[in-house]
C-alpha positions in Angstrom: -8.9 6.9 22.5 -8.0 3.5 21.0 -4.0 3.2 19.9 -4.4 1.1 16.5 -1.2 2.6 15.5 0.3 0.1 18.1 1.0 -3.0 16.2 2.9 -0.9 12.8 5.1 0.8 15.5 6.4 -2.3 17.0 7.5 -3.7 14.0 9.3 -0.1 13.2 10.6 0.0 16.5 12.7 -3.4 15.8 15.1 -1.5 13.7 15.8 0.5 16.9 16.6 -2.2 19.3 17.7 -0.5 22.3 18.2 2.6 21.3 16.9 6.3 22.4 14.3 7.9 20.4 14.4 10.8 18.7 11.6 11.8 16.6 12.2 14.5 13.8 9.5 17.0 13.1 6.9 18.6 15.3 3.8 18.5 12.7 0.8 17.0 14.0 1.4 13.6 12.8 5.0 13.5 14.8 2.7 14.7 17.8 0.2 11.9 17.4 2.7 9.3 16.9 4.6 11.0 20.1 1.2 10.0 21.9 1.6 6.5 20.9 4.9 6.0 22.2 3.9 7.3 25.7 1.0 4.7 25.5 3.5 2.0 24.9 6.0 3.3 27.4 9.0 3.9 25.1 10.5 7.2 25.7 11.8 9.5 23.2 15.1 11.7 24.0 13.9 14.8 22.1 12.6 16.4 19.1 14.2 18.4 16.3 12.9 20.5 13.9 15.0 23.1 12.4 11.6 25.4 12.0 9.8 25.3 15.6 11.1 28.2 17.1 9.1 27.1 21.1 11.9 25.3 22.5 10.2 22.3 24.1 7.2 20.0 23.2 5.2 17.8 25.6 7.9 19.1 27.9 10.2 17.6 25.5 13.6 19.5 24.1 13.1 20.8 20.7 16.7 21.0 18.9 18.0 21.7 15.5 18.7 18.7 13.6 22.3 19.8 13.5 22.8 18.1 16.7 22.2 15.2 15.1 26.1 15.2 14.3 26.9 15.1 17.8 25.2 12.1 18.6 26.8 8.9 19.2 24.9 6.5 16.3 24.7 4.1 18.5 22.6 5.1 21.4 19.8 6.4 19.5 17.7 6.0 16.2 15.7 8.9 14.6 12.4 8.4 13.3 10.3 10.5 11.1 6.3 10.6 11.2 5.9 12.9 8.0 3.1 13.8 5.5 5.6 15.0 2.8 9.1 16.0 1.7 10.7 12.4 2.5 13.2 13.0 -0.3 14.4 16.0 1.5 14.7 14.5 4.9 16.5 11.6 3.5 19.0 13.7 2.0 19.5 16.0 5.0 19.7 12.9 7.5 22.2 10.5 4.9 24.0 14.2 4.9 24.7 13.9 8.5 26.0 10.4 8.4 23.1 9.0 9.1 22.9 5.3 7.6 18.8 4.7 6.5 17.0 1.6 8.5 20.1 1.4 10.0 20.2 4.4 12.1 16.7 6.5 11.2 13.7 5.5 9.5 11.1 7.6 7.8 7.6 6.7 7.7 4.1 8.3 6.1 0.5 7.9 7.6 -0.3 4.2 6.8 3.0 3.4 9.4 5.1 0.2 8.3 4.9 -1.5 5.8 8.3 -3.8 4.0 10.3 -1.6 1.5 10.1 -1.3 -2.2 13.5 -2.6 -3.0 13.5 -2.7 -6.9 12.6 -0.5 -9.9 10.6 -2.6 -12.0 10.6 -1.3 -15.4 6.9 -2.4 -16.1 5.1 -1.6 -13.0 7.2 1.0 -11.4 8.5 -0.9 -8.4 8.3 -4.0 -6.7 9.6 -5.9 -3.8 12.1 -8.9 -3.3 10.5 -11.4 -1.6 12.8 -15.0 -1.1 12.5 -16.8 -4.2 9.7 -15.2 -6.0 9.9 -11.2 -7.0 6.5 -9.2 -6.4 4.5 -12.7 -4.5 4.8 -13.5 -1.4 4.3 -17.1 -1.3 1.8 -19.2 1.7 2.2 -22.7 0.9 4.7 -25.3 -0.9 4.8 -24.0 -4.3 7.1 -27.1 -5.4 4.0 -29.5 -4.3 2.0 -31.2 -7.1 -1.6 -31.3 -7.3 -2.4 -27.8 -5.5 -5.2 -25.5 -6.2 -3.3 -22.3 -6.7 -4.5 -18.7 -5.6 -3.1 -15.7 -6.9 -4.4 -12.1 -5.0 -3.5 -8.6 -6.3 -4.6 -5.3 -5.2 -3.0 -2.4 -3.4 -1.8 -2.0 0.0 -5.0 -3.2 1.7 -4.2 -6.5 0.4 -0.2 -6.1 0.6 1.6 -9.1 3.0 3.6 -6.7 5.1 1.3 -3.8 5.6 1.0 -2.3 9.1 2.3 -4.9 10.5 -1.0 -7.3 11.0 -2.0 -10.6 9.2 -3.8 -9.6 5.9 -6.7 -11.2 4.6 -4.8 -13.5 1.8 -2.5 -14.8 4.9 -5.9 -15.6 6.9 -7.4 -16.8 3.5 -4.5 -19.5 2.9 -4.9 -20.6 6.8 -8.6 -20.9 6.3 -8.5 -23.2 3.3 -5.5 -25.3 4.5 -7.5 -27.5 6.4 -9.4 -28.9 3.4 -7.7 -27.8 0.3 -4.2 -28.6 -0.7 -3.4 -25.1 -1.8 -1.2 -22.3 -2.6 -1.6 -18.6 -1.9 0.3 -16.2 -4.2 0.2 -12.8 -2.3 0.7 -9.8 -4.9 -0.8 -7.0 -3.7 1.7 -4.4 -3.7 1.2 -0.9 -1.5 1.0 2.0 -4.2 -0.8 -0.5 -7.1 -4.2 0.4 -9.0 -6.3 -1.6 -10.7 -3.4 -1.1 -14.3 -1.0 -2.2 -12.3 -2.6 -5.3 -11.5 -3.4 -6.1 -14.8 0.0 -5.4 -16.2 1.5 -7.5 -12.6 -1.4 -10.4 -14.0 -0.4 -10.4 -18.0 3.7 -10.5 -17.2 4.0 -12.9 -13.7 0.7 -13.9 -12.7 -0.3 -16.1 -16.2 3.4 -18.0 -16.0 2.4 -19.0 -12.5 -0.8 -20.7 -14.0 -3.2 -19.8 -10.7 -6.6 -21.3 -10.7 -8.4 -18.7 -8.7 -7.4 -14.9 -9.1 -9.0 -12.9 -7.1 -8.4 -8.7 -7.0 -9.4 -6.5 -3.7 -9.1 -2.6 -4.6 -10.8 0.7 -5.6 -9.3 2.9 -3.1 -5.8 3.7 -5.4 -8.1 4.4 -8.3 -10.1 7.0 -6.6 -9.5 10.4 -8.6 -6.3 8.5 -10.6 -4.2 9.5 -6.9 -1.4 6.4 -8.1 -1.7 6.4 -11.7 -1.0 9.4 -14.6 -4.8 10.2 -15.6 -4.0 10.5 -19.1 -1.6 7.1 -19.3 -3.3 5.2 -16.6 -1.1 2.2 -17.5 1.7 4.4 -16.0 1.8 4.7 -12.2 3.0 8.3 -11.2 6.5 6.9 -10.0 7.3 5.8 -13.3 6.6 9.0 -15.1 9.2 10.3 -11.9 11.7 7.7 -13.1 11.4 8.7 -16.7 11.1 12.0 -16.4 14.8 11.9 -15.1 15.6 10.2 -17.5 14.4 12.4 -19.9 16.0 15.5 -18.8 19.3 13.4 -18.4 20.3 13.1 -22.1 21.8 11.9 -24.2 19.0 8.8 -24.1 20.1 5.4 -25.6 22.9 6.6 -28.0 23.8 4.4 -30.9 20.7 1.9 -30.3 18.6 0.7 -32.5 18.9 3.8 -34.5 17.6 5.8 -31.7 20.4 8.3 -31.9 18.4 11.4 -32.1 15.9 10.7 -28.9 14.7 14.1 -27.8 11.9 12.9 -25.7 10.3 10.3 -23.9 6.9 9.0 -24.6 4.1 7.4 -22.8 1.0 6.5 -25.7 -1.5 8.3 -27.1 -2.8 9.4 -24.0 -6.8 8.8 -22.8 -9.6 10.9 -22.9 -11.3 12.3 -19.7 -12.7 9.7 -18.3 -14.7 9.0 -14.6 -12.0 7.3 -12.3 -15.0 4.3 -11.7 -15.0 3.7 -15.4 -11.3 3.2 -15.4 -11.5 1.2 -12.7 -14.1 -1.3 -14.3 -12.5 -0.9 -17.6 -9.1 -2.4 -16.0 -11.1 -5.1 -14.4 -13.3 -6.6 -17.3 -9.9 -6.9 -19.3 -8.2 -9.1 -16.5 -11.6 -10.9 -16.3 -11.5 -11.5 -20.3 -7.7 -12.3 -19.6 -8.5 -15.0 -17.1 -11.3 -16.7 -19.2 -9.6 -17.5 -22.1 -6.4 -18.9 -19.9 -9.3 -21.0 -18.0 -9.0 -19.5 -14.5 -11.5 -18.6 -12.1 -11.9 -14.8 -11.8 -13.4 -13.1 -8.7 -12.8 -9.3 -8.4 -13.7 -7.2 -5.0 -14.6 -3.5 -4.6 -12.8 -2.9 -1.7 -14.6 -1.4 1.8 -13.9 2.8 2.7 -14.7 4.6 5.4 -16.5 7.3 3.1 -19.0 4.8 1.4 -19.6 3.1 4.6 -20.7 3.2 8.0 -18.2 2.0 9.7 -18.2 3.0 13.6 -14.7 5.1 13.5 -12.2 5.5 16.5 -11.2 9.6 17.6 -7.6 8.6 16.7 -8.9 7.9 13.0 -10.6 10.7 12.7 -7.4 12.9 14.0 -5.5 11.2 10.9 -8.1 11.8 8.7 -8.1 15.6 9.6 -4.5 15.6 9.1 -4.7 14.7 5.3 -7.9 17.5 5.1 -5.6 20.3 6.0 -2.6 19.4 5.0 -2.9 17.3 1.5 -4.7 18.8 -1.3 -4.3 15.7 -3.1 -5.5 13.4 -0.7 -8.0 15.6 0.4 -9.5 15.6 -2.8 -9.5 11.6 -2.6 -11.1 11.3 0.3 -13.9 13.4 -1.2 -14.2 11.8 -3.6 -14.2 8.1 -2.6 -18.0 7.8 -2.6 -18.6 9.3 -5.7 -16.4 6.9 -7.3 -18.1 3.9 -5.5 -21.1 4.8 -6.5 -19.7 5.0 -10.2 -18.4 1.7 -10.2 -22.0 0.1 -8.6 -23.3 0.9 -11.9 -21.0 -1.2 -13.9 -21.0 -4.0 -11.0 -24.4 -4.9 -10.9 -24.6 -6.4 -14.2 -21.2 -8.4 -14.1 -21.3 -11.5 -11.6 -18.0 -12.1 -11.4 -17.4 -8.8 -8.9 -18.6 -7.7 -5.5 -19.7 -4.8 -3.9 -17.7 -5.2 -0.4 -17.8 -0.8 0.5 -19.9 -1.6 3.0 -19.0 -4.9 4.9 -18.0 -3.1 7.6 -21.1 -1.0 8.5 -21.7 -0.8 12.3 -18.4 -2.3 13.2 -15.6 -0.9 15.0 -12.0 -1.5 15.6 -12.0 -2.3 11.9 -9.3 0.2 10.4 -6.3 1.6 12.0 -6.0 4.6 9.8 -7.7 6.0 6.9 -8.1 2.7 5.0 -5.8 0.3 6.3 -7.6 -2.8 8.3 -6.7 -4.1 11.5 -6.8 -7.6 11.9 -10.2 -7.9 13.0 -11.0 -6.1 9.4 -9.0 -8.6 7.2 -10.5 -11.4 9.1 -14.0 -10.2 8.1 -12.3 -9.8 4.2 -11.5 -13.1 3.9 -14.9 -14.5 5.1 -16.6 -12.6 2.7 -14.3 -13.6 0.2 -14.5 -17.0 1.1 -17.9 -17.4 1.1 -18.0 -16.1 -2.4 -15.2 -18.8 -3.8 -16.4 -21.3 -1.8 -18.3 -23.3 -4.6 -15.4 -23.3 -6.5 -13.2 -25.0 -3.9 -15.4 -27.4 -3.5 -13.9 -29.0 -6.9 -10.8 -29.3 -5.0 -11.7 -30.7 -1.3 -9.0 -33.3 0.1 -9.9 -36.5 -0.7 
């Protein structure tokens, strides 16, 4: 068994330091990220888990998270491997005294990746990066006479995901050495193809990029980020105002809106396949970035279920995990063919995107969990991504 998980855990670990590990929960993911740590040689003190009633696991002491109080805070740091009910261990560990990042952490399958640290009241959230919200910048942006490159997509194109260099970091390294030029990183981890839009109409057009290019399908399988019937809506921002809703009174005084009783969202879609969404979102930032003059290339991003990608026991352990215990993402993962053969339809006829599900047929050592590349997968991205700009950068070699 291959331990891909390797490189995101040492980046969580940093928050730890020195400290002893304790790692809350006993499901199956806590046990496979359990294996990981003994693999990397970094012990953990103990488990706790208020509901396993066995007493030990791997030989190691199962305790109520209780004890937790008892601890001195500064000998150990408490992580949590779970596939649900963060909210709820958050609250429970804060509740101890716990201080978050600080003294525990709390992590889903696809392992680190750099905190969402503001509501954005468009797009749902975001992420403060040093001097430019949402981008995450490769290149002097205050230098004349660059060809700038603006990437969106989801987490499989997000800067800090997992830990590894993603294919827009390779991509700016790549085209350095002949181009003077500017990477603008956007993906964001938890976008769809709406989000990008919206992300491309409000921030990407005042940074006047050249090239845009969008890598993604895989949040757009079965509408998993966005609300089907308000796709420009990602499901945490129905959360947000859905509390909001139910915490009136809403905006007295305002604009006349002194008798708010609800909170609405449009006039709502009809049913509609997930892979004519998806294509739907992309023609409108392709019409978008014609009449602004910029060079559009959009990606249909690779899965493991519409390819043939050689795939690593450990993968296929996480997989199973989502199968039997997230209806959801179960559903997702069924249905991630279907959708790519949806959008193929509407591809073949449109130049500007590019089938890339199946890139990565015959290759291993190419993801590290269910969709997430390693960086032997982003390099093969951005060649393929490369090659198909390529023409277009030759307008811009160094003289």
């Amino acid at each position: 068994m291959k331990y891909y998980y390797i490189k995101s855990l040492e980046k969580i670990l940093e928050h730890a330091e020195n400290r002893k590990i304790v790692l809350y929960g006993t499901e199956r993911l806590s046990q496979v990220i359990y294996q990981h740590f003994v693999h990397m040689n970094r012990e953990v003190l103990y488990f706790v888990d208020e509901n396993y009633h066995e007493g030990s696991l791997f030989g190691k002491e199962v305790r109520d998270p209780l004890d937790l109080i008892y601890e001195n805070k500064d000998e150990i740091y408490v992580l949590c491997f779970m596939m649900k009910d963060h909210g709820a261990v958050y609250s429970k560990l804060t509740g101890y005294g716990l201080l978050f990042e600080k003294e525990f952490g709390i992590y889903g399958i696809g392992g680190y990746i750099q905190k969402f640290d503001a509501v954005d009241s468009m797009l749902g959230f975001t992420r403060l990066y040093d001097g430019l919200t949402g981008f995450k910048v490769y290149g002097d942006s205050k230098k004349k006479n660059t060809v700038k490159i603006m990437t969106l997509g989801g987490s499989t194109s997000d800067p800090s995901m997992g830990n590894y260099m993603t294919w827009p970091e390779y991509l700016y390294h790549e085209l350095k050495e002949k181009y003077d030029v500017i990477v603008y990183s956007g993906g964001m981890g938890g976008y769809c193809v709406h989000q990008e839009l919206l992300k491309f109409l409000r921030d990407g057009l005042a940074l006047h990029p050249d090239i845009l290019i969008t890598f993604d399908g895989y949040n757009d399988v079965g509408y998993q980020v966005s609300v089907k019937e308000h796709p420009y809506m990602h499901r945490y921002q129905k959360k947000f105002y859905d509390f909001v809703e139910n915490h009136n009174p809403m905006a007295p005084d305002t604009l006349d809106m002194r008798g708010v009783r609800k909170i609405e969202h449009g006039v709502g879609y009809l049913e509609t396949e997930d892979s004519w969404n998806w294509y739907q979102g992309i023609r409108t930032i392709h019409a978008v970035a014609k009449e602004h003059g910029i060079q559009y290339f959009a990606f249909l991003q690779p899965m493991q279920d519409t390819g043939r990608a050689v795939i690593d026991e450990s993968i296929t352990e996480l997989k199973e995990l989502y199968l039997c215990e997230d209806m959801r993402v179960r559903d997702i993962l069924k249905g991630a063919a279907e959708f790519a053969d949806g959008c193929r339809k509407y591809i073949k006829n449109d130049g500007y995107i590019t089938d890339l599900t199946d890139i990565f047929d015959g290759e291993a050592d190419v993801y590290y969990d269910i969709c997430h590349s390693t960086d032997k997968g982003h390099r093969m991205i951005m060649k393929h991504i490369l090659k198909k700009i390529k023409p277009v950068m030759e307008e811009y070699r160094k003289c």
